[in-house]
FIMI-179520 format. One line per 8 residues: number of its first residue (from 1); for each residue z, x, y of N, C-alpha, C. Coordinates in nm, 3 decimals. Each point is the difference from the previous one (the first is absolute). Example, Ala and Ser with C-alpha at 12.3 -4.5 7.8 and 13.67 -1.06 7.14 Angstrom:
BEGIN
1	0.780/1.319/-0.569/0.000/-0.089/0.119/0.000/0.090/0.120; -0.072/-0.035/0.105/0.006/0.082/0.119/0.073/-0.077/0.109
//
This chain:
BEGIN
1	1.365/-6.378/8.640/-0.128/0.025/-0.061/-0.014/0.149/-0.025; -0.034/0.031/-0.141/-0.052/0.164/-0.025/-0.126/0.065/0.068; 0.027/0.128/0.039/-0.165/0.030/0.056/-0.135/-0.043/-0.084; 0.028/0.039/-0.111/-0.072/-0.029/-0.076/-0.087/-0.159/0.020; 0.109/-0.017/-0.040/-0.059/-0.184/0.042/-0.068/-0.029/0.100; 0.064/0.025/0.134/-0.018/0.022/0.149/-0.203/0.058/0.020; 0.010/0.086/-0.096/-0.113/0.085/-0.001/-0.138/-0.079/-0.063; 0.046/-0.032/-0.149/-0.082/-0.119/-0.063/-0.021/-0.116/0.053
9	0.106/-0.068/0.094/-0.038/-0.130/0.090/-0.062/0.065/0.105; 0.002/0.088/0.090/-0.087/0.048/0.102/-0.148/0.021/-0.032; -0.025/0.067/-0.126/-0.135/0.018/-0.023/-0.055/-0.135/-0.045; 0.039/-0.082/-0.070/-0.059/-0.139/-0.040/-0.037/-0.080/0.113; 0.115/0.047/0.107/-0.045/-0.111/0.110/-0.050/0.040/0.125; -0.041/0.115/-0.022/-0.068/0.103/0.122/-0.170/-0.025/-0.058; -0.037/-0.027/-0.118/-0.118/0.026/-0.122/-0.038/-0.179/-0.051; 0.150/-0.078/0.081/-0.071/-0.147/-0.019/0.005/-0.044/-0.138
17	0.059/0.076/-0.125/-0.041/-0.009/-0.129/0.147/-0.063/-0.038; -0.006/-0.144/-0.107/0.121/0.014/-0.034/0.076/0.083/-0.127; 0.139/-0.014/0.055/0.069/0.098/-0.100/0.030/-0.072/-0.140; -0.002/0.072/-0.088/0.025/-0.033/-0.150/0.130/0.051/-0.010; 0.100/-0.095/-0.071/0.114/0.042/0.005/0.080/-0.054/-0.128; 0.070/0.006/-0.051/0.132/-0.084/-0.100/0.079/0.002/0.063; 0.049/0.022/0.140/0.132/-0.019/0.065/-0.012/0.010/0.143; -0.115/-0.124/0.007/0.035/-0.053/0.166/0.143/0.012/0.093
25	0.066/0.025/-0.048/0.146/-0.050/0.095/0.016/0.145/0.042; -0.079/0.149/-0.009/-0.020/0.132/0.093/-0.037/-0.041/0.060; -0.114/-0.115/0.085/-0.056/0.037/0.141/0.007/-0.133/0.049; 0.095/-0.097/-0.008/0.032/-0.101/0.119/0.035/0.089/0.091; 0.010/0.036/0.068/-0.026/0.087/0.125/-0.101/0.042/0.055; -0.104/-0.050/-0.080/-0.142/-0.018/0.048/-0.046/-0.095/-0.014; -0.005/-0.064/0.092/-0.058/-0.171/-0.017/-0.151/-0.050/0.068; -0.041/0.138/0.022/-0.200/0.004/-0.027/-0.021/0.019/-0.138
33	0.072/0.068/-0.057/-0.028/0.051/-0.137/-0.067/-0.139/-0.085; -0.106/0.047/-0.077/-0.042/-0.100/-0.107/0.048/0.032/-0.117; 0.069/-0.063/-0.059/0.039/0.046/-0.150/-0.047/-0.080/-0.102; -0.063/0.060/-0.128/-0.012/-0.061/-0.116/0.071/0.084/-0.092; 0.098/-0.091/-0.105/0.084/-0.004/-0.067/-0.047/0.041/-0.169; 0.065/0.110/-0.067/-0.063/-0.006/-0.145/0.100/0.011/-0.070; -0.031/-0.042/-0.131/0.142/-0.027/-0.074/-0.074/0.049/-0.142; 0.084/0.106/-0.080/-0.077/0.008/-0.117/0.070/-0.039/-0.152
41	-0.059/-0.094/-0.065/0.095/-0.078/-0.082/-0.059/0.076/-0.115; 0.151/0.009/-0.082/-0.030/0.099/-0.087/0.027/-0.108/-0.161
//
């Protein structure tokens, strides 16, 4: 996992808020994490 990532899943789930993402598969390593998924079709 990148800090980065590490950093963005810590604050989402320290703040209770879920994360907005296009590429859930950075934070299975957090499995409190809430994720909602966006996809932008062009």
């Amino acid at each position: 996992m990148e800090i980065a990532d590490a950093l963005i899943g810590a604050c989402a789930i320290t703040r209770q808020l879920p994360l907005i993402t296009g590429n859930d598969k950075h934070y299975t390593h957090l499995p409190e994490i809430k994720i909602q998924k966006f996809r932008i079709d062009n």
